[in-house]
Structures are given as structure tokens and as C-alpha cells.
DOKE-609575 format. One line per field, with one value per residue: x, y, z of N, C-alpha, C in turn; residue number from 0; residue in one letter. Coordinates in Angstrom, 2 decimals. Example, Ala and Ser with C-alpha at 12.3 -4.5 7.8 and 13.67 -1.06 7.14 Angstrom:
# residues 2
n_east	(13.19, 12.85)
n_north	(-5.69, -2.25)
n_up	(7.80, 7.08)
ca_east	(12.30, 13.67)
ca_north	(-4.50, -1.06)
ca_up	(7.80, 7.14)
c_east	(13.20, 12.90)
c_north	(-3.30, 0.03)
c_up	(7.80, 7.87)
n	(0, 1)
res	(a, s)
***
This chain:
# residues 155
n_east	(44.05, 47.48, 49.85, 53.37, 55.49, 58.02, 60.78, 62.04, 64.99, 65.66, 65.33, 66.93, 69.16, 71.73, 70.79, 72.34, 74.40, 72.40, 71.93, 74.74, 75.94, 74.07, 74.31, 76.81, 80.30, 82.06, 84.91, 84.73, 83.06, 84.59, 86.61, 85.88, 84.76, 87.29, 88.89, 87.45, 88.12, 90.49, 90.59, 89.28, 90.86, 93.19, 91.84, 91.37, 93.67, 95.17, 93.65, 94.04, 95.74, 94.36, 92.48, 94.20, 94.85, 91.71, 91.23, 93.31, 91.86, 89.93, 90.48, 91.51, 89.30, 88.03, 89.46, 89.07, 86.39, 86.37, 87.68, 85.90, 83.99, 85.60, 86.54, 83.95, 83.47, 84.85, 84.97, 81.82, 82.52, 85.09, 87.65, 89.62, 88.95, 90.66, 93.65, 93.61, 90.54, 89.77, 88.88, 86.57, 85.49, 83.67, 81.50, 80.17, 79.54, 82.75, 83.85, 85.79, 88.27, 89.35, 85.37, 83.30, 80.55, 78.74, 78.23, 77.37, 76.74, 78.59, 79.06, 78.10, 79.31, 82.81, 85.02, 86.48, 89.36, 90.04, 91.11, 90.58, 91.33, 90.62, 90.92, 93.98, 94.44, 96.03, 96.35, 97.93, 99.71, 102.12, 103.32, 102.11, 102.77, 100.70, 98.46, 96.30, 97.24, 95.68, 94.84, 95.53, 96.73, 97.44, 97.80, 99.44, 99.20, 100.42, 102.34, 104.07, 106.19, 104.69, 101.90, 98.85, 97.84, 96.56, 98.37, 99.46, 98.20, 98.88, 101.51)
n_north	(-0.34, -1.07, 0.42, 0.09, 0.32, 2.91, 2.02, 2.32, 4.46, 3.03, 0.09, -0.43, -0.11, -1.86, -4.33, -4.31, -1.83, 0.43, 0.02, 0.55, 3.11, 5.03, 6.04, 7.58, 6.52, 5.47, 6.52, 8.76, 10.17, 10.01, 11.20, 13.98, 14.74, 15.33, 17.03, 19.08, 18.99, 19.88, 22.21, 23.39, 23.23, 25.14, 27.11, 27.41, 28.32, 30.20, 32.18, 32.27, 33.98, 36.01, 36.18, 37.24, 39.42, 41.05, 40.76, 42.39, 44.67, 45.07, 45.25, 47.86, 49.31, 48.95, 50.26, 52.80, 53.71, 53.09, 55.14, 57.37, 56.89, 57.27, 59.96, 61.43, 60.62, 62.20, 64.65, 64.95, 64.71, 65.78, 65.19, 62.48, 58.61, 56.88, 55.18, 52.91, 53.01, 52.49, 50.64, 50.30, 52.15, 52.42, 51.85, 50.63, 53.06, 54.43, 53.99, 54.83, 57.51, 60.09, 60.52, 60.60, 62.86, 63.24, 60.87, 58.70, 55.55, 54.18, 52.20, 48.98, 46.24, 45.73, 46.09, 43.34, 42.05, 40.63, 38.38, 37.71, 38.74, 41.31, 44.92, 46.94, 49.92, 52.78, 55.99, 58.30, 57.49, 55.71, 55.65, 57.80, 59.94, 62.61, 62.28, 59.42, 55.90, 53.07, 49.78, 47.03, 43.75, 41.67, 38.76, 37.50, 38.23, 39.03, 42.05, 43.41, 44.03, 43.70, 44.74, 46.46, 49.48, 52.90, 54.41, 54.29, 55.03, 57.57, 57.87)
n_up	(17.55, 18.32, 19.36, 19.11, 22.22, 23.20, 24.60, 28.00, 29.89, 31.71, 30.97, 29.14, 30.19, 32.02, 34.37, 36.85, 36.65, 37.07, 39.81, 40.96, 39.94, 41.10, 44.15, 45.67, 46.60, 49.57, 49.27, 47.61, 49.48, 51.78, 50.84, 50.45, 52.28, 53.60, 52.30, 53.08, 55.93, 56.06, 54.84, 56.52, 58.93, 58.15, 57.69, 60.89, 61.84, 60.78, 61.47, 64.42, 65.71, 65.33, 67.55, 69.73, 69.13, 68.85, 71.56, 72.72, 71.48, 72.55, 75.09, 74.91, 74.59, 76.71, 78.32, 77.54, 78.32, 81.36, 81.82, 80.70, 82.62, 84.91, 84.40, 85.11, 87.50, 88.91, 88.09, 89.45, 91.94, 92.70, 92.99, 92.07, 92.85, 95.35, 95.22, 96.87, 97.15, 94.74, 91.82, 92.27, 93.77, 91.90, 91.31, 94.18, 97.16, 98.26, 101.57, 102.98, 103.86, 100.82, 101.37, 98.81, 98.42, 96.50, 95.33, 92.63, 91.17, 88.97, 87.44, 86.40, 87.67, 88.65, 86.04, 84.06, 82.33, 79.42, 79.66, 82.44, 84.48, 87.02, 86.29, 86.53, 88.87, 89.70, 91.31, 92.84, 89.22, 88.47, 86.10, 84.82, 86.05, 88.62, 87.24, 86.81, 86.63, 84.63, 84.20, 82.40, 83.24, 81.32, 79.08, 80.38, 83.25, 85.31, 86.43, 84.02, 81.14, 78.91, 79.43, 79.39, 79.21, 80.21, 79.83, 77.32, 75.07, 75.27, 73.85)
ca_east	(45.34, 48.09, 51.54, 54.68, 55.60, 59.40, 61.57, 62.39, 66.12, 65.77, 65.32, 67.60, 70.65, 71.74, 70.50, 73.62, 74.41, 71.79, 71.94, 75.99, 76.09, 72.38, 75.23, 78.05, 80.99, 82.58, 86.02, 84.07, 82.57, 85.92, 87.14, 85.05, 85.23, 89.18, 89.73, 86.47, 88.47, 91.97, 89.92, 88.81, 92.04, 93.76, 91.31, 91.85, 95.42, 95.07, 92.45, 94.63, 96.26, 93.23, 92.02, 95.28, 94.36, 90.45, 91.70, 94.01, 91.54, 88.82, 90.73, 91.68, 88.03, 87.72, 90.17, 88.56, 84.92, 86.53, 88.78, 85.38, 83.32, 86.49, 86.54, 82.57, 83.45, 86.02, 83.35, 80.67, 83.07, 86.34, 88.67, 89.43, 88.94, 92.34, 94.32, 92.89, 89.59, 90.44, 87.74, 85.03, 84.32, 82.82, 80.36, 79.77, 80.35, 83.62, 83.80, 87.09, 88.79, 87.70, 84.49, 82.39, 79.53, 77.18, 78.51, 76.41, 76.68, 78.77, 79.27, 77.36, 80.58, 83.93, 85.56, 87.44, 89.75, 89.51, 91.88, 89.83, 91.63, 90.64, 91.40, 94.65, 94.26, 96.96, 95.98, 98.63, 99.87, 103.85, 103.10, 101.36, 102.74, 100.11, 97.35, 96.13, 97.10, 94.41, 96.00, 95.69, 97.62, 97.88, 97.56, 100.44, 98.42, 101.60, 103.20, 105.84, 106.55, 103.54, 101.17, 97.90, 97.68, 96.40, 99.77, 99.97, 97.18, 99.40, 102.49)
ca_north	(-0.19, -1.11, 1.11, -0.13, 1.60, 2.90, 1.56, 3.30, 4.31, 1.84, -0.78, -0.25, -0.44, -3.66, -4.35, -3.87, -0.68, 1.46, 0.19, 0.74, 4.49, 5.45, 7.28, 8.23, 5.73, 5.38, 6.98, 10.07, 10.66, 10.25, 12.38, 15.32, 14.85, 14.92, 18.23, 20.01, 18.91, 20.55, 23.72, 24.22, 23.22, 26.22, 28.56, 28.17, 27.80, 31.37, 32.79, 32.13, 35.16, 37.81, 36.39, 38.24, 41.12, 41.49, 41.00, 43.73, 45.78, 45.07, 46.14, 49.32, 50.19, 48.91, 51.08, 54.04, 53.93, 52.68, 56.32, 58.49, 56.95, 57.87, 61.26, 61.73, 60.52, 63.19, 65.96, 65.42, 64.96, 66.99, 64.33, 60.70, 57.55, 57.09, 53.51, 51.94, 53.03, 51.66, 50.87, 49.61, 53.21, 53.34, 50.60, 50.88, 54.21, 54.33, 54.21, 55.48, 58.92, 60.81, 59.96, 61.61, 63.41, 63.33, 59.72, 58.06, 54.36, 54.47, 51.20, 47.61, 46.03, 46.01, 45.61, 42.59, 42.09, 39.68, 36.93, 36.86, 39.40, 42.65, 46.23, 47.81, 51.70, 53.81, 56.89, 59.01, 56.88, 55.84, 55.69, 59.31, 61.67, 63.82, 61.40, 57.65, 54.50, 52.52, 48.79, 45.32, 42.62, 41.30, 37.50, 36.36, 38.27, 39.46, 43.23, 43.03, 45.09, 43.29, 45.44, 47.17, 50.45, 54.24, 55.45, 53.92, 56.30, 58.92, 58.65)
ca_up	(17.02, 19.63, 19.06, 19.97, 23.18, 23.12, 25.72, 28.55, 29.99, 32.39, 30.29, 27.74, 31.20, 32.70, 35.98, 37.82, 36.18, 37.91, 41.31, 41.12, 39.90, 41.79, 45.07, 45.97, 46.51, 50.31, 49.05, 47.26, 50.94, 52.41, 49.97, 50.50, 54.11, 53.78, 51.74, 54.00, 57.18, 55.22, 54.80, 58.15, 59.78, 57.58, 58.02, 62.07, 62.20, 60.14, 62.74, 65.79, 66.15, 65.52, 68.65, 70.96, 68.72, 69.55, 73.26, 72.68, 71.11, 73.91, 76.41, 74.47, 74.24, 78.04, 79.42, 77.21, 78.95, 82.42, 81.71, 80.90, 83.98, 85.80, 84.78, 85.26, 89.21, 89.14, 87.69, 90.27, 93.37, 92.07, 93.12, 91.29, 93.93, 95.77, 94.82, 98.04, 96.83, 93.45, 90.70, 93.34, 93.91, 90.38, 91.79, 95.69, 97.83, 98.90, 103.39, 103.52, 103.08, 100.98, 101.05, 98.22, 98.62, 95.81, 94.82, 92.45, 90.89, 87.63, 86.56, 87.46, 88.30, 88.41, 84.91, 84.29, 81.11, 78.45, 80.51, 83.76, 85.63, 87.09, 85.53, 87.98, 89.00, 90.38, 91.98, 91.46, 88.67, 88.02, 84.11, 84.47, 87.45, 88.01, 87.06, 87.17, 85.56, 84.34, 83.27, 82.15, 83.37, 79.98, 79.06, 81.62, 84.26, 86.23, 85.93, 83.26, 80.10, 78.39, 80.32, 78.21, 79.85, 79.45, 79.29, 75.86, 74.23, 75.31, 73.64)
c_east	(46.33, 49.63, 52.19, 55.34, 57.59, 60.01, 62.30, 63.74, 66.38, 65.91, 66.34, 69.32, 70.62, 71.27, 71.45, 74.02, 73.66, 71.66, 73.33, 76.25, 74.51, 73.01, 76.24, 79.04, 81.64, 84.12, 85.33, 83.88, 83.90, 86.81, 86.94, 85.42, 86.74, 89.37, 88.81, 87.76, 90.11, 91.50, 89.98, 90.07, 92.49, 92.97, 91.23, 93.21, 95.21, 94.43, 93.05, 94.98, 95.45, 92.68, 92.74, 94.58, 93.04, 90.57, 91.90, 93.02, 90.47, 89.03, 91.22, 90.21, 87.27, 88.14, 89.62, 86.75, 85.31, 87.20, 86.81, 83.84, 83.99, 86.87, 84.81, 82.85, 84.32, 84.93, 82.44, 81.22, 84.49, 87.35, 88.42, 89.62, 91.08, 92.30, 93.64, 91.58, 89.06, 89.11, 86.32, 84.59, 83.54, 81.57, 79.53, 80.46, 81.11, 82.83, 85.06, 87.35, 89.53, 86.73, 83.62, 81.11, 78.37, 77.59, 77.18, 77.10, 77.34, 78.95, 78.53, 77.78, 82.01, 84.29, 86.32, 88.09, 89.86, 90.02, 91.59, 90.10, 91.07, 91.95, 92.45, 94.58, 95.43, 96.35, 97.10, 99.51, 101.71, 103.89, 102.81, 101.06, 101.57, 98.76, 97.34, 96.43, 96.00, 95.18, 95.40, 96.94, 98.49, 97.77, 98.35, 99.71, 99.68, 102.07, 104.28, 105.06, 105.27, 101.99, 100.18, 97.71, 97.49, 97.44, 100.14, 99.21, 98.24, 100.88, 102.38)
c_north	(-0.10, -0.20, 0.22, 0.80, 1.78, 2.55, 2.66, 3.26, 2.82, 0.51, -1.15, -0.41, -1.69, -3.42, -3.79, -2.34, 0.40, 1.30, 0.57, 2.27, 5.53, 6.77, 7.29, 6.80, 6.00, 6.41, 8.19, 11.01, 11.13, 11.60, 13.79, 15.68, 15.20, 16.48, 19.22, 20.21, 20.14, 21.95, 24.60, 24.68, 24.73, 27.24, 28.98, 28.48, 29.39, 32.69, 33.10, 33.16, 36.60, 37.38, 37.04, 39.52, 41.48, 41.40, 42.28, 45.07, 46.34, 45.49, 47.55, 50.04, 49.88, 49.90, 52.57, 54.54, 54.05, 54.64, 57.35, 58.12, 57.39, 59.29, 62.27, 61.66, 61.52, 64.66, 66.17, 65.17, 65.41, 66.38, 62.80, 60.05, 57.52, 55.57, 52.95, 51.50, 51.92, 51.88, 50.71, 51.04, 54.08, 52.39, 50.54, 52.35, 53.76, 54.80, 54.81, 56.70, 59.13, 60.22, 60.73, 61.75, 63.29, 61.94, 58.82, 57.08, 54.52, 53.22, 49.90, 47.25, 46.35, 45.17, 44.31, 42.37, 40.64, 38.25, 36.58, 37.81, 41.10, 43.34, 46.51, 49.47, 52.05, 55.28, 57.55, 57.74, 56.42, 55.89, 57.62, 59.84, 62.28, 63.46, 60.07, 56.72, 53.76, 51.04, 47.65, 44.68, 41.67, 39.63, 36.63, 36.84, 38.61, 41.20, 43.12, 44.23, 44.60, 44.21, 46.50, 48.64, 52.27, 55.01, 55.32, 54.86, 57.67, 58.96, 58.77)
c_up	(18.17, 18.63, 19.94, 21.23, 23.17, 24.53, 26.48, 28.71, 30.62, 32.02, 29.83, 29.04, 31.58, 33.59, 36.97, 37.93, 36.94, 39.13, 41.67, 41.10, 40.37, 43.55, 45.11, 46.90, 48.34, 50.22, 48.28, 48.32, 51.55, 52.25, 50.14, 51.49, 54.58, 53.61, 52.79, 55.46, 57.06, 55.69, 55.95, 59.07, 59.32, 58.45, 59.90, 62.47, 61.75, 61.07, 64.15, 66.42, 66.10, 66.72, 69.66, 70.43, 69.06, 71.07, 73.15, 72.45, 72.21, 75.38, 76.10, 74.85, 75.91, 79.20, 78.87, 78.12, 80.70, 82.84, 81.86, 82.25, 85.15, 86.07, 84.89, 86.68, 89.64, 89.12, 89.00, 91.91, 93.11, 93.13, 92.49, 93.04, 93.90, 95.48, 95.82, 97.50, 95.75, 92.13, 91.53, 93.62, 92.51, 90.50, 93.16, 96.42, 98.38, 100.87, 103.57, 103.05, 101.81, 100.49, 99.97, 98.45, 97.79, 94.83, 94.00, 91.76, 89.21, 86.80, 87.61, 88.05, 88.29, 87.48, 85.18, 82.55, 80.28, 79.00, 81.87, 84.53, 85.91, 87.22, 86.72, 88.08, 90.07, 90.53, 92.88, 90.72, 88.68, 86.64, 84.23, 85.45, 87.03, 87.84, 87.67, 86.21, 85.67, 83.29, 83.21, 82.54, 82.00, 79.78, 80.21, 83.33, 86.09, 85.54, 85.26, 81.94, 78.85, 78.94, 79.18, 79.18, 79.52, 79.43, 77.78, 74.89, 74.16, 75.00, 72.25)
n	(0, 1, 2, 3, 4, 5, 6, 7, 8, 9, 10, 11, 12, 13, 14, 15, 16, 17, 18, 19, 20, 21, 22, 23, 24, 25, 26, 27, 28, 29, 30, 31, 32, 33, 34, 35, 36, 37, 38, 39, 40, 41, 42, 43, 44, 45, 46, 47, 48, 49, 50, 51, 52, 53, 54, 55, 56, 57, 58, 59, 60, 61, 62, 63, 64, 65, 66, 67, 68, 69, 70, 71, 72, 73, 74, 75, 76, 77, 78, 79, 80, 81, 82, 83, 84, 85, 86, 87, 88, 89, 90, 91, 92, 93, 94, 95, 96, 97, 98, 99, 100, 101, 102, 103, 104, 105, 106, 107, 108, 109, 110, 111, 112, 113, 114, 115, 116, 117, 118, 119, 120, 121, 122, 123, 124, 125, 126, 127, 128, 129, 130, 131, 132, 133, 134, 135, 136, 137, 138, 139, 140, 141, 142, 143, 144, 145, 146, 147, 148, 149, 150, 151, 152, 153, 154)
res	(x, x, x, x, x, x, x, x, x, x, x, x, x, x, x, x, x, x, x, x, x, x, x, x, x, x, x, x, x, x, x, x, x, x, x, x, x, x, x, x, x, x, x, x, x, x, x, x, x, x, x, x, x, x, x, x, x, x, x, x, x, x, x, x, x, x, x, x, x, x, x, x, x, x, x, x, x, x, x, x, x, x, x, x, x, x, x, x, x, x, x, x, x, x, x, x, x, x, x, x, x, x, x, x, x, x, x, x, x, x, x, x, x, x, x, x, x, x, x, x, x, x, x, x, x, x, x, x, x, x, x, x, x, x, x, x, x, x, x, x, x, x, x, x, x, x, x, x, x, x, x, x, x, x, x)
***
């Protein structure tokens, strides 16, 4: 007993028909590719400006550690490094006066801030008679009123 077998989809389409709608069209691609590229653009154009701000914040949290290795070198020789000295004596014993005595190694190197330049130290400070400035150059990398510095914590 032979059955009739039912016809499949395939069959039952033209030829043309399934090799035409089988992918995706050149201008679909394009398409996709068009509004993706839209997207991205936005979302950096949007982005641009939290990168000054994680600077900003990185040297906040640079000048806060650079501040309590500075007052640890103060603790175990009961004077801060003099401006000459600068930050290098939080790295190599200072040779010049004064020299400390029970000097030990507080940091690997000398800091540098998010734009390339090394940290500045004053010893006694002009921001903070009395104390030390502890500063960034800031993106222009010259002393001007742009300046990231531990006088700013303190007002």
C-alpha cells in the first residue's frame, strides 16, 4: 500500500523565493552597522569628560597616600624632607642636610600624576605656612590657578 507523501515547504515555494529571503540583504547590514556606529559615537562623545574627572580624582587619592608616607617620614625622623630633598627622599636616602637617621624606603618611586608629570613639594609650603604643599601640575603642566593641590582638602 503506497501513501501519498505530503509535500514539503520547499516544494510548495518557487525556486527563487528561498534562495532570495535565505540572509540578510547588503542595506540591512549597512543598516545595523550605521545605527551601532551612532550608538557608540554618542556614548563616547558622553564619556569624554569623566575621563578629566577620574584624573582629578586620582590625583586626589595620590596626593592622600603621597601625604600619609610623608607624615610616616616625619614620625620616624621628626622632621619632613626639605624642598631640595623633595619627594626622592620617600625613595632613596637623602645626602644632604638633614640627613635622617633611621631612614627607611617609603615608596618604590617617585609619584607621577595622571598627565606624565611629577608630584611638586614645598617644604615650608606657600599654600600652607607652617607646613608643605603637595601639588599637581594639572593637565597644562605649568603653575597656574588650575593647580590640584593639598591645600584644597583644607578649606
Amino acid at each position: 500500500m503506497n501513501l501519498p507523501m505530503k509535500p514539503s515547504n520547499q516544494q510548495l515555494r518557487p525556486a527563487g523565493l528561498l534562495s532570495r529571503r535565505s540572509g540578510y540583504t547588503l542595506i540591512e547590514i549597512m543598516l545595523v552597522l550605521a545605527i551601532i556606529a551612532v550608538l557608540l559615537g554618542s556614548g563616547i562623545y558622553y564619556l569624554a569628560g569623566n575621563l578629566d574627572i577620574a584624573k582629578e580624582r586620582r590625583v586626589e587619592a595620590d596626593l592622600t597616600t603621597i601625604t600619609t608616607q610623608l607624615k610616616t617620614y616625619e614620625m620616624q625622623n621628626l622632621f619632613l624632607p626639605t624642598t631640595e630633598q623633595g619627594l626622592n627622599a620617600l625613595v632613596t636616602q637623602p645626602t644632604t642636610e638633614p640627613v635622617p637617621k633611621r631612614w627607611r624606603q617609603l615608596l618604590e618611586k617617585v609619584p607621577v600624576d595622571p598627565w606624565g608629570t611629577p608630584y611638586g613639594y614645598r617644604n615650608p609650603g606657600t599654600h600652607n605656612p607652617g607646613k608643605f604643599d603637595l601639588f599637581s601640575l594639572g593637565p597644562d603642566r605649568v603653575e597656574s590657578g588650575d593647580d590640584i593641590g593639598n591645600w584644597e582638602a583644607q578649606k
